[in-house]
C-alpha positions as CSV (number, residue, x, y, z in Angstrom):
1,X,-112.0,102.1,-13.0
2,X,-108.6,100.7,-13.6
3,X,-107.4,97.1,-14.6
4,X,-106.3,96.5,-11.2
5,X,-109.3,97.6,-9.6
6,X,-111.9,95.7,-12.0
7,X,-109.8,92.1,-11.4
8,X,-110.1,92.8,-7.4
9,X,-114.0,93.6,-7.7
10,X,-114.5,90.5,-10.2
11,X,-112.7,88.2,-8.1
12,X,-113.8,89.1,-4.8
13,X,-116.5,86.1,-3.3
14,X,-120.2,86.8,-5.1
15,X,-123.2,87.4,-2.2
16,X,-125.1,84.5,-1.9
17,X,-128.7,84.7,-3.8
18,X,-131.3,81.9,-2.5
19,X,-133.4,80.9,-5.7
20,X,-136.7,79.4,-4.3
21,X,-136.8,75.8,-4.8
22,X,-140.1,74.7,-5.2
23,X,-143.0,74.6,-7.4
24,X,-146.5,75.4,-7.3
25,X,-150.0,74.7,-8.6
26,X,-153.4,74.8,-7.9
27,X,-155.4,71.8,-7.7
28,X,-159.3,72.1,-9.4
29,X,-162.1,71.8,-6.5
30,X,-163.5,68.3,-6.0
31,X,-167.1,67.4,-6.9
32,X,-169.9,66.3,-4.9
33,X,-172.5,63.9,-5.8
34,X,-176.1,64.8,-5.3
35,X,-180.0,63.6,-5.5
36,X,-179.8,62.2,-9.1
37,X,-176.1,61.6,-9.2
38,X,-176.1,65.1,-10.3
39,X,-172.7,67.5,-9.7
40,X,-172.2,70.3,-7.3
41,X,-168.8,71.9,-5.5
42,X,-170.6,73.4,-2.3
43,X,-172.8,71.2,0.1
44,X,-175.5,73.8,0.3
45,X,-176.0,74.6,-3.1
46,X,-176.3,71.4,-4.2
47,X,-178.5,70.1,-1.4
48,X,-181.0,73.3,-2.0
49,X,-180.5,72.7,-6.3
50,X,-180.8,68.4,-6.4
51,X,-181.5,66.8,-2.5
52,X,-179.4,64.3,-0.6
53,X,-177.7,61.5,-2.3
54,X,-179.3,58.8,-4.0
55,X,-178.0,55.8,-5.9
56,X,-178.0,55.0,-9.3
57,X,-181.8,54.1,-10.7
58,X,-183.2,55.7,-7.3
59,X,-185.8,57.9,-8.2
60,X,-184.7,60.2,-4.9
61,X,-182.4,59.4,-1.6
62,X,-183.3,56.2,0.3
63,X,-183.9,58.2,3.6
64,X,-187.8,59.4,3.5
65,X,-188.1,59.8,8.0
66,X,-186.5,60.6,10.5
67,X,-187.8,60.0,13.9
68,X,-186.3,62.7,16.6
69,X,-186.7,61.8,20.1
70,X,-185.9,64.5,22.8
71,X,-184.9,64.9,26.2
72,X,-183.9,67.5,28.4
73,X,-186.1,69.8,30.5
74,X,-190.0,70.0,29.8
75,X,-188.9,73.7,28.8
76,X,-186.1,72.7,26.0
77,X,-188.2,70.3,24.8
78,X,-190.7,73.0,23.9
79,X,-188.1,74.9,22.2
80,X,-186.4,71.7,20.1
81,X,-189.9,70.7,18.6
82,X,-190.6,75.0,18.0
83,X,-187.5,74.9,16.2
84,X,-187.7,71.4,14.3
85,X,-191.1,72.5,13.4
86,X,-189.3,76.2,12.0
87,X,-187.0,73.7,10.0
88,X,-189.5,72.2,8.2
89,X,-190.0,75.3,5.8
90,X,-188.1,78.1,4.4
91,X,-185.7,80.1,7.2
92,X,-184.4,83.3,5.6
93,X,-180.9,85.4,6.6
94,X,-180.1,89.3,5.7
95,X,-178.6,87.7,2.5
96,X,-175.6,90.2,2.5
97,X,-173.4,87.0,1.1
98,X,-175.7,84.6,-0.7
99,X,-173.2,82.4,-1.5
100,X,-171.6,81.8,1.6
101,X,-174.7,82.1,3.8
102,X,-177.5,81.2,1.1
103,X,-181.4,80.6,2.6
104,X,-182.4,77.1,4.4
105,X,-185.2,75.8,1.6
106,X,-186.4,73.7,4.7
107,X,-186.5,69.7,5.3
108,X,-189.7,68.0,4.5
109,X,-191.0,65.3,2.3
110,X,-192.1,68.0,-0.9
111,X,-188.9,69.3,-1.0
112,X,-185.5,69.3,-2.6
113,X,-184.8,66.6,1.1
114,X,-187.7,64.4,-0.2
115,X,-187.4,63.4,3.7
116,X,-190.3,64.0,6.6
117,X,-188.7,64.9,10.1
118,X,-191.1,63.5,13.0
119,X,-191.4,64.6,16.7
120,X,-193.9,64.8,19.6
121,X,-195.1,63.1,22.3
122,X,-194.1,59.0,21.6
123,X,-190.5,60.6,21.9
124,X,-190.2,63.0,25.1
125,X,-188.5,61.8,27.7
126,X,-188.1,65.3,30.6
127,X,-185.9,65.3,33.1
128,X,-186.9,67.1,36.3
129,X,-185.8,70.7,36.8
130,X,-185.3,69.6,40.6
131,X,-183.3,66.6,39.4
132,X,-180.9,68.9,37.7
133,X,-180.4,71.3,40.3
134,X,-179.7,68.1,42.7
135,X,-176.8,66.9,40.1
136,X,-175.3,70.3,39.7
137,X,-174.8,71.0,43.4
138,X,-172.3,68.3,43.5
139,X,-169.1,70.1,44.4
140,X,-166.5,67.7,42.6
141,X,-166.6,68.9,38.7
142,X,-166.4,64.6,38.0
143,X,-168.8,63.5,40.1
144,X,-171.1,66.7,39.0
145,X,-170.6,65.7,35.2
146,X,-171.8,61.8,36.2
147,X,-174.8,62.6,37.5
148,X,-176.1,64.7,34.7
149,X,-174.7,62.2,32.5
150,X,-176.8,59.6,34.7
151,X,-180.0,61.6,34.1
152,X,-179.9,62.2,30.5
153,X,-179.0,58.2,30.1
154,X,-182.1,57.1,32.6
155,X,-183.9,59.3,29.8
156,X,-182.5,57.5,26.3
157,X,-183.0,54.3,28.3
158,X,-186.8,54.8,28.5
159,X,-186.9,56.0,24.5
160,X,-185.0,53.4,23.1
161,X,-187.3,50.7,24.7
162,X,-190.2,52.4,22.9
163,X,-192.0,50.5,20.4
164,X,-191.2,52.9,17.8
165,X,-187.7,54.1,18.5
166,X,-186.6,57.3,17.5
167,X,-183.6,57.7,14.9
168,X,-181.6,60.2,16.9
169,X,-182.0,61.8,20.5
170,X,-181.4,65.4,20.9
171,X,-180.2,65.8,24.4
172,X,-181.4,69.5,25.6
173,X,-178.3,71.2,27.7
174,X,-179.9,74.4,29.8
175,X,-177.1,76.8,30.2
176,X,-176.5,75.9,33.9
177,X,-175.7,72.6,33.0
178,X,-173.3,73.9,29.8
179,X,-171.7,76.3,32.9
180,X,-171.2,73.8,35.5
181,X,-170.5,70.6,33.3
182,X,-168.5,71.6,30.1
183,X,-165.2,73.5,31.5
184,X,-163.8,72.4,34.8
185,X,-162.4,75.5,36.9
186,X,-158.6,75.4,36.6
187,X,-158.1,75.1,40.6
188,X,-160.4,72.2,40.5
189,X,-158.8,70.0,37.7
190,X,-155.6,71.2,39.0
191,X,-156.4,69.4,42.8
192,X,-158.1,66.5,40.9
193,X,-155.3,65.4,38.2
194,X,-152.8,65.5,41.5
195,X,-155.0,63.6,43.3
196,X,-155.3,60.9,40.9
197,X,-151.4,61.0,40.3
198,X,-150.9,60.5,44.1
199,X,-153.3,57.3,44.0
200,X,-151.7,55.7,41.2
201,X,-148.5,56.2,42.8
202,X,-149.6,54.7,45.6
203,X,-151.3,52.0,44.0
204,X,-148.1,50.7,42.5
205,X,-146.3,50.5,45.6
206,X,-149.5,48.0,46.8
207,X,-148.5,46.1,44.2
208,X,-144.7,45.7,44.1
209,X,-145.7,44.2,47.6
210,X,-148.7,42.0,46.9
211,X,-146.0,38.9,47.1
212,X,-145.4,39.7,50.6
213,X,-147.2,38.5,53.3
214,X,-146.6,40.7,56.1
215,X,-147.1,44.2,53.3
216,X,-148.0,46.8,55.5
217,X,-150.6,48.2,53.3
218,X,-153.8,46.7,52.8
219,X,-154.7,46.6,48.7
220,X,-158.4,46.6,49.7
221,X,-158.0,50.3,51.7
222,X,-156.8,51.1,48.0
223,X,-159.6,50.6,46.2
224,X,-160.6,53.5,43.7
225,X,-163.7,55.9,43.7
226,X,-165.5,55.2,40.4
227,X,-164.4,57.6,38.2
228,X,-166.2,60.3,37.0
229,X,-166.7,61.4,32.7
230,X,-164.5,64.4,32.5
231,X,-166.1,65.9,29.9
232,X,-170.2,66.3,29.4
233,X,-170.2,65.5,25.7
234,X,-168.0,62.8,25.4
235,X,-169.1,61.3,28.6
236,X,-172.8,61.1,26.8
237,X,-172.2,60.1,23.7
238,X,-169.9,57.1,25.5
239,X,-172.6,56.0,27.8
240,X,-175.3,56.4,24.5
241,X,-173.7,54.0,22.4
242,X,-175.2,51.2,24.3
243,X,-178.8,51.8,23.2
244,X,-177.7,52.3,19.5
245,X,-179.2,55.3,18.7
246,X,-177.2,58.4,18.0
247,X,-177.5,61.5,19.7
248,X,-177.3,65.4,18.9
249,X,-176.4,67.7,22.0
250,X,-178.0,71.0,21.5
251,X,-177.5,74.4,23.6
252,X,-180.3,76.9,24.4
253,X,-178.8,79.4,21.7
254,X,-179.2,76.4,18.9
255,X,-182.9,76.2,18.9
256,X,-183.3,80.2,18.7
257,X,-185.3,81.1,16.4
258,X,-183.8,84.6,15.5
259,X,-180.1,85.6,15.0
260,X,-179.0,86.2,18.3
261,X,-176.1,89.3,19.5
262,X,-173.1,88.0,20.5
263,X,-172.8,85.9,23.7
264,X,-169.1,87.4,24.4
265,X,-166.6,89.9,23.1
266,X,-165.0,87.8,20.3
267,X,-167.4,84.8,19.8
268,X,-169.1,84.6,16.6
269,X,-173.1,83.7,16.4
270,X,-174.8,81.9,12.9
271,X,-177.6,83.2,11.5
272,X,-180.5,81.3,11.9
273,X,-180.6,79.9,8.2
274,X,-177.3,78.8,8.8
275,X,-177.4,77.0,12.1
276,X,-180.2,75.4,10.1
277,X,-177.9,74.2,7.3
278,X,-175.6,72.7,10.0
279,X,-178.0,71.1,12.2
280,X,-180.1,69.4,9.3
281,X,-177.2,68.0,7.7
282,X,-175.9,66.3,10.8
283,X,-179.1,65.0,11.7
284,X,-180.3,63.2,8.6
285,X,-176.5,61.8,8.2
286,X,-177.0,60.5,12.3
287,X,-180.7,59.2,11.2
288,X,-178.8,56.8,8.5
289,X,-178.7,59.2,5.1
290,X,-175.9,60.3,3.0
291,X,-176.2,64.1,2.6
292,X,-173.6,63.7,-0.1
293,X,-170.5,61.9,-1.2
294,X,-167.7,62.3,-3.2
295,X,-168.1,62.4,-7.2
296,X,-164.8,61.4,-8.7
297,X,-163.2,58.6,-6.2
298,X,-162.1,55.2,-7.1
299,X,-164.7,53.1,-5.6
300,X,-162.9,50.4,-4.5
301,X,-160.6,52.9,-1.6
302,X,-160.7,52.6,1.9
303,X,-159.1,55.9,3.5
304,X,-157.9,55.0,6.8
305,X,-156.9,57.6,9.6
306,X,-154.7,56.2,12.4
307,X,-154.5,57.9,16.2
308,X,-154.3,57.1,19.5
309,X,-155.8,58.0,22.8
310,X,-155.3,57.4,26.5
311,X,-158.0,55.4,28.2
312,X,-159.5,57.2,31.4
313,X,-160.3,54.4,33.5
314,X,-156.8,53.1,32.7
315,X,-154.3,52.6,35.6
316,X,-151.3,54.0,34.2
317,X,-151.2,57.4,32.3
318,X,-148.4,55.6,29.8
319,X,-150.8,53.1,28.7
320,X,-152.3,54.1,24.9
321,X,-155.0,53.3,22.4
322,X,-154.8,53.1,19.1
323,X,-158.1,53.7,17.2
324,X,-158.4,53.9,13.4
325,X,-161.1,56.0,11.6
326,X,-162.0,54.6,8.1
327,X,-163.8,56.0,5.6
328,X,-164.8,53.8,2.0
329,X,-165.7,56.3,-1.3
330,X,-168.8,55.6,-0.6
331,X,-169.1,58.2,2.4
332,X,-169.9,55.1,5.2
333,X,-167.8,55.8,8.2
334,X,-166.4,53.4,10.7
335,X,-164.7,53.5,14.4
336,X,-162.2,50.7,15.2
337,X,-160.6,50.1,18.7
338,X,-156.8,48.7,18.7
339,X,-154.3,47.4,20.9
340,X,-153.5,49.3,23.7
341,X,-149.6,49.4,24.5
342,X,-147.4,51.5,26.9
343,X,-145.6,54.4,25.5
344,X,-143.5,56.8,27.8
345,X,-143.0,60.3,26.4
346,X,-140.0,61.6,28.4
347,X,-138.1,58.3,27.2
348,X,-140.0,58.0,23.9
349,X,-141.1,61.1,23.0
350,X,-144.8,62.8,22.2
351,X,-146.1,61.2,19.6
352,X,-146.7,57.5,20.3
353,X,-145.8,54.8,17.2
354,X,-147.2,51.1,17.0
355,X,-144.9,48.1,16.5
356,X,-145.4,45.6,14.3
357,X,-147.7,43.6,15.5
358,X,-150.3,46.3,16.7
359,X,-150.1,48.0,13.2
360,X,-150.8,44.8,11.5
361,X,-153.6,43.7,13.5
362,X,-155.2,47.3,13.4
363,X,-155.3,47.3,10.0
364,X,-156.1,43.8,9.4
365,X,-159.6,44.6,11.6
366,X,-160.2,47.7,9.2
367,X,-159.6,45.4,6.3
368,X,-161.8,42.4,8.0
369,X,-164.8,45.3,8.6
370,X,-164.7,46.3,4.7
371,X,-164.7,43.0,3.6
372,X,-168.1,42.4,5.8
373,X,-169.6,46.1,4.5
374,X,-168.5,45.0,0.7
375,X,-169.8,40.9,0.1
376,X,-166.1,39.6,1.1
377,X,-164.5,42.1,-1.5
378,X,-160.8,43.3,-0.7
379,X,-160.3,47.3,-1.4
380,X,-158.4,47.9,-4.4
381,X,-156.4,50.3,-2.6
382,X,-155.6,51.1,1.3
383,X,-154.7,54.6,2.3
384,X,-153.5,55.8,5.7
385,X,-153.4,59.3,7.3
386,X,-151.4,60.2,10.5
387,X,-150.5,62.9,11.5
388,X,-147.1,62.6,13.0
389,X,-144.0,60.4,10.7
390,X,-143.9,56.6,10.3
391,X,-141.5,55.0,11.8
392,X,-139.8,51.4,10.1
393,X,-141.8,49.1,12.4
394,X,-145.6,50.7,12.0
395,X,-144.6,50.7,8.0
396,X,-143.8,46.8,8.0
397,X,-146.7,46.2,9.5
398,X,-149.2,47.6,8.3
399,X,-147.5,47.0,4.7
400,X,-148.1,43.2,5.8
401,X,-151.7,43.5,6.7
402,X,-152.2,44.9,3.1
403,X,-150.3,41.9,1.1
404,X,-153.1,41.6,-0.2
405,X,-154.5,44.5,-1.2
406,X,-153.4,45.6,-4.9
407,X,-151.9,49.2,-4.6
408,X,-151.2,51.0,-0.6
409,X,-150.3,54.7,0.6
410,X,-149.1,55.8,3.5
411,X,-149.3,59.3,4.1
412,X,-147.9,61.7,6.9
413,X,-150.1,64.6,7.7
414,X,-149.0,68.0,10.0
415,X,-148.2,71.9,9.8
416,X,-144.9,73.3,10.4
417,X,-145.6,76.8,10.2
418,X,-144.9,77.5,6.9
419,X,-146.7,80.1,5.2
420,X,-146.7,81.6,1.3
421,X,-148.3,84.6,0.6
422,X,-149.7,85.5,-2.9
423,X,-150.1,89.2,-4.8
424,X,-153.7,91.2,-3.6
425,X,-155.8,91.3,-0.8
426,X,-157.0,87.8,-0.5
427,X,-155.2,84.6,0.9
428,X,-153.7,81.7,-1.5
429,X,-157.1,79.5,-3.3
430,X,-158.0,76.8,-1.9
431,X,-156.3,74.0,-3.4
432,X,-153.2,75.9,-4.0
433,X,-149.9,73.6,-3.8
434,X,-146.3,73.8,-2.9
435,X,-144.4,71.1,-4.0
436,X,-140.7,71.5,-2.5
437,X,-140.1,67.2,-3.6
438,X,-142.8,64.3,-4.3
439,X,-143.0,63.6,0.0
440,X,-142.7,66.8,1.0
441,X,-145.8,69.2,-0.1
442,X,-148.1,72.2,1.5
443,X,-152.0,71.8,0.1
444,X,-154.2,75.2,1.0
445,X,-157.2,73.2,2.2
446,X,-158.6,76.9,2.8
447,X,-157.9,79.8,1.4
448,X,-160.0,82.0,-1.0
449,X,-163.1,80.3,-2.3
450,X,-164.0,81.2,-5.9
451,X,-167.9,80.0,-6.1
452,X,-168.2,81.7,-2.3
453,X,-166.8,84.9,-3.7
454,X,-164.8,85.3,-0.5
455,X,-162.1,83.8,1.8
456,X,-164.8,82.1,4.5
457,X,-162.1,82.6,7.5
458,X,-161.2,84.9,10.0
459,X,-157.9,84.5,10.3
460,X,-155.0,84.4,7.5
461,X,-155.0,80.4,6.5
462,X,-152.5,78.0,7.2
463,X,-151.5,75.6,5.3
464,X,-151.7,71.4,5.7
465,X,-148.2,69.7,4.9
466,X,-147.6,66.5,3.5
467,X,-144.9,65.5,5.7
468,X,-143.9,62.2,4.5
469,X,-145.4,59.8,1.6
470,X,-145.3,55.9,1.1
471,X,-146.8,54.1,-1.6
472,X,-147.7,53.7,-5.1
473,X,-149.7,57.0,-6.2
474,X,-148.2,60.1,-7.7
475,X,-148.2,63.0,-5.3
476,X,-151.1,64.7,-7.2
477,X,-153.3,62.1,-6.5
478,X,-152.5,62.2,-2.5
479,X,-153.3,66.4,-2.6
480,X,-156.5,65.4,-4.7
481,X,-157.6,63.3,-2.5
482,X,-156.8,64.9,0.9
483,X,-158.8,68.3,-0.7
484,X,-162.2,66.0,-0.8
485,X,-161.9,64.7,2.1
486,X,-162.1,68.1,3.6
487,X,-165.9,67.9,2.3
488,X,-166.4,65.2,3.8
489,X,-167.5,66.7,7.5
490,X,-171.2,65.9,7.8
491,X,-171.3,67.4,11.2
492,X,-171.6,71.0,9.2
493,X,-172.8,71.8,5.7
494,X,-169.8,74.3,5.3
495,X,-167.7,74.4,1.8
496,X,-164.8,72.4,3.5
497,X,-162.5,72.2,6.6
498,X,-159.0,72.0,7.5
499,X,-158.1,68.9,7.4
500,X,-159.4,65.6,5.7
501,X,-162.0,63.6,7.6
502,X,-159.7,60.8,8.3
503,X,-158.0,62.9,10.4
504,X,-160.3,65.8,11.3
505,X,-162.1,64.3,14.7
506,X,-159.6,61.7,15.5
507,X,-158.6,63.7,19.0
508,X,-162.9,64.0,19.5
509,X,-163.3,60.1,18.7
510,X,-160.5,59.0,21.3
511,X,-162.0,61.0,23.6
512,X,-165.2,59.2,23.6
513,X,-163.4,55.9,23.1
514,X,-161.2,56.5,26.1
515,X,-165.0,57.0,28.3
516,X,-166.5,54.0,27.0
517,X,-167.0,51.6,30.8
518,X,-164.9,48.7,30.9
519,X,-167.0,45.6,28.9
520,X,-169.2,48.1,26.9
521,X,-168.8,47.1,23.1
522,X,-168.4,49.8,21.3
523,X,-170.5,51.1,17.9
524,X,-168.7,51.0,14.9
525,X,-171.0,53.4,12.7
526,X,-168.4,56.8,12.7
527,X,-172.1,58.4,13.5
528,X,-172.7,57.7,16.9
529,X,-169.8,60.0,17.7
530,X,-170.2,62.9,15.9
């Protein structure tokens, strides 16, 4: 190469080389606090090694019976006490994966649970085959899902006035009823959602003209049907809250008591152990217990997730909820309602924001509920989860309901799509990081479980972003804590979920919230809508 030819190559323009700009970790999996206050990373393995929670000095957990109650047809009902009765002892799997699918030890009062489940016949309530056909042959899908909701409340009514009330209901679905009352043919909703469109619209030209006296249309003629629940679980659990009891729906392939083939191509069926596992835990947390709680949170913190939801006996579709989900270190849950404000997503956009004043006042009613849970004590620390960004107005005020509060964070939680891959055959660990700047983070809240021996998914995982962060703890300390809340979903005994708890059921909550009739006061307890 010549002198001419290297000065031409060394000063022609150098390709451009990205250099990754970010760095990663992996943060260690959070403890969970058993029976004895001893230490364990999986639900199950510490439930079967050490029991349910107890407190310090307790010689086992506080919860020693549970009281079912169940309705449904006289059939189901056979079947729900055949299989609480199965639950009671030992129920076995293939144990091909011991880890991930270990053996149910069974719940009763000589075991690890230390706890007596109780059933029979002071807590039956049937429900008429012939009144079930009568509700299903309703043609309209809302109406249909009223009346059955109608029957299974007549039903709680007459157990909750026992003299002995039961701690939870199980409300036995037959599959007809699962058919006709939990998806709504396409057609149908289709017809329905134009229908109610049409009736708001003409609602609001009755009242641009209730000032006239001659208005050519008669506001009485306008008066709405009584809407119908939209959905059969959330439509229950809404009209249940009034008896304060909590309630467990359960399908005909629940209370089998083998490992039944696959319903469908592409729907996946739990061994029997494991359904177990699931059901257990979710029952003695809705009878008042505390399967578990965290090991290594600062007492005094209130985690607080923030969403909103549209009310469906609202007369505008632009008028939204707020609700706020809080959750102490402790493991007690709680359901707040807020403000309801307008919010109009072709002007505004999707996600809704709160002003000032409604983020304030939301948060001062969290603060005011932990205060009355805690002897008048403040928490040391408030933290927020939402999933979509802040904006200026929610910060200020929910910064001023927390003047008093000692240390706050306010966190943004979504997904992007953004995906990192790592050398092998398995996915990222769970708990692996991606730190591109202290506000601006990916946290694998699944991936490849170490203990399990295995990546418990199907599908390659995605991970949970840290879209935007507030406040006075280092970033670290966010990730830790969004990880354990992840094990914090007593509505299953698996490792962990997605997403924190905070966050996790928010879109399930509102649902139920937006159900609730007109004047009913809701439950607080965060079990009565599991």
């Amino acid at each position: 190469m010549n002198r001419a030819e290297y000065s031409r190559r060394r000063s022609a323009p150098r390709p451009m080389v990205r250099v990754p700009n970010f760095e990663s970790g992996l943060i260690s999996e959070p403890l969970l606090a058993f029976g004895g206050q001893q230490r364990h990373v999986d639900p199950k393995t510490g439930l079967a090694l050490y029991g349910p929670y107890s407190l310090v000095g307790q010689s086992g957990p506080a919860l020693k019976n549970i009281i079912v109650g169940i309705v449904g047809p006289s059939g189901m009902i056979a079947d729900a006490e055949a299989w609480l009765n199965a639950c009671r002892g030992m129920l076995t799997n293939e144990g091909a994966q011991p880890f991930l699918y270990p053996h149910f030890p069974g719940i009763n009062s000589s075991g690890q649970f230390q706890c007596e489940v109780n059933f029979g016949e002071p807590w039956r309530e049937s429900i008429r085959d012939v009144e079930i056909r009568s509700a299903l042959s309703t043609d309209d899908y809302a109406q249909r899902v009223k009346k059955v909701v109608g029957l299974y409340v007549r039903a709680l009514e007459v157990l909750a006035a026992r003299d002995q009330r039961p701690d939870v209901v199980l409300c036995c679905m037959p599959q007809d009823v699962i058919d006709r009352c939990t998806v709504e043919d396409r057609r149908a909703r289709a017809k329905r959602v134009r229908e109610q469109r049409a009736k708001r619209k003409k609602k609001s030209k009755v009242d641009a003209l209730q000032g006239s006296l001659f208005s050519v249309l008669d506001p009485g003629s306008l008066e709405e049907e009584e809407a119908g629940h939209q959905n059969l679980r959330r439509g229950l659990k809404a009209e249940a809250m009034q008896f304060g009891i909590p309630t467990q729906l359960v399908w005909p392939r629940t209370l089998r008591l083998t490992t039944a083939a696959p319903a469908g191509p592409g729907q996946r069926t739990q061994d029997v152990a494991t359904r177990a596992w699931n059901f257990t835990t979710a029952l003695y947390h809705k009878a008042g217990g505390s399967p578990w709680r965290l090991a290594e949170l600062d007492p005094g913190v209130c985690f607080v997730g923030v969403s909103f939801y549209r009310e469906v006996f609202g007369e505008t579709p632009r008028i939204q909820t707020s609700m706020a989900q809080a959750f102490t270190a402790a493991g007690d849950g709680y359901v707040l309602r807020g403000g309801t404000f307008e919010w109009d997503e072709q002007r505004q956009g999707k996600s809704p924001h709160l002003d000032k004043q409604l983020a304030a006042s939301l948060l001062r009613d969290v603060i005011e509920l932990y205060q009355k849970q805690n002897r008048g004590s403040l928490p040391t620390r408030m933290v927020v989860h939402k999933s979509s960004r802040f904006w200026e107005e929610e910060l200020a005020g929910f910064e001023e309901a927390c003047e008093l509060v000692p240390r706050r964070d306010f966190v943004a939680l979504g997904s992007r799509g953004l995906q990192f891959y790592r050398k092998g055959d398995y996915p990222p660990l769970r708990g692996t990081y991606v730190k591109f700047s202290e506000a601006d983070l990916l946290l694998y809240t699944v991936g490849y479980v170490p203990f399990l021996r295995t990546y418990p998914g199907a599908r390659v995982p995605q991970p949970l972003e840290i879209l935007e962060h507030v406040g006075d703890s280092p970033w670290d300390v966010v990730l830790k804590e969004v990880l354990a809340l992840t094990k914090m979903n007593w509505n299953t005994a698996d490792f962990a979920c997605w997403d924190p708890i905070t966050t996790a059921f928010s879109r399930r909550v509102g649902q139920i919230l937006a159900e609730v009739p007109a004047g009913m006061k809701i439950r607080p307890e965060y079990r009565f809508y599991m």
